[in-house]
Phi, psi and omega in degrees: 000147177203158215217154177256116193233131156254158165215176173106345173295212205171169139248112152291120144313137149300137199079342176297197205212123150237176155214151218230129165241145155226111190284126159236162193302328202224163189257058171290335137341310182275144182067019130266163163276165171212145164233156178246139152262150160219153145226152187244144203295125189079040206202132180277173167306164174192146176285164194247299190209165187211143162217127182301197166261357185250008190078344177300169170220181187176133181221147180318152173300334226278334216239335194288118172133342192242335183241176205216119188251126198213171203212139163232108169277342180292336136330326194050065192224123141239168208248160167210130182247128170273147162193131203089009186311123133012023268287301195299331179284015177250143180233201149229113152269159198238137140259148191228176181172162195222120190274131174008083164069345185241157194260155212212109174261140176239176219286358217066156183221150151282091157255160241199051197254093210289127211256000000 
C-alpha cells in the first residue's frame, strides 16, 4: 500500500506562479513513471505533465512552456511548477502513478486562477 499526498495549491492571480507537490508514503516513484492530471467541473480528467522513470517529460500543448514537471526521489516528491497561469488552468490537480500493478491517486489539491 501506498499513498499519494498533493499539496501547494491556491487561488492565484492570472499570470501568477504555484508549485504543486505530490508527496508519497513510500518510494513508488523510483523506476516508475508519474503523471499530474486535473479536471474542472464538468470536464473529464486529462493529463497535464508526465514524467518517466528515465526523467523524460512530456506535456499537454495547453500547459508547454508554462508548467514544469521535476521529481526529488530521495524525497518521494515530484513537482509540477505552474507559472503564467490562467483562468482555464484552474482545476483540482492529481498526481498518479501506478506501483506494482496497482494504480495510485492522491486526494487532489485546488487551484483556483483568477482572472
Amino acid at each position: 500500500q501506498a499513498q499519494l499526498v498533493e499539496s501547494g495549491g491556491g487561488l492565484v492571480q492570472a499570470g501568477g506562479s504555484l508549485r504543486l507537490s505530490c508527496a508519497a508514503s513510500r518510494s513508488v516513484f523510483l523506476g516508475n513513471d508519474v503523471g499530474w492530471f486535473r479536471q474542472a467541473p464538468g470536464n473529464q480528467r486529462e493529463s497535464v505533465a508526465h514524467i518517466t522513470y528515465r526523467g523524460e517529460t512530456d506535456y499537454a500543448d495547453s500547459v508547454k512552456g508554462r508548467f514544469t514537471i521535476s521529481r526529488d526521489i530521495a524525497k518521494n516528491t515530484v513537482y509540477l511548477r505552474m507559472s503564467s497561469l490562467k483562468p482555464e488552468d484552474t482545476a483540482v490537480y492529481y498526481c498518479n502513478t501506478q506501483w506494482l500493478a496497482r494504480d495510485y491517486w492522491g486526494q487532489g489539491t485546488q487551484v483556483t486562477v483568477s482572472s
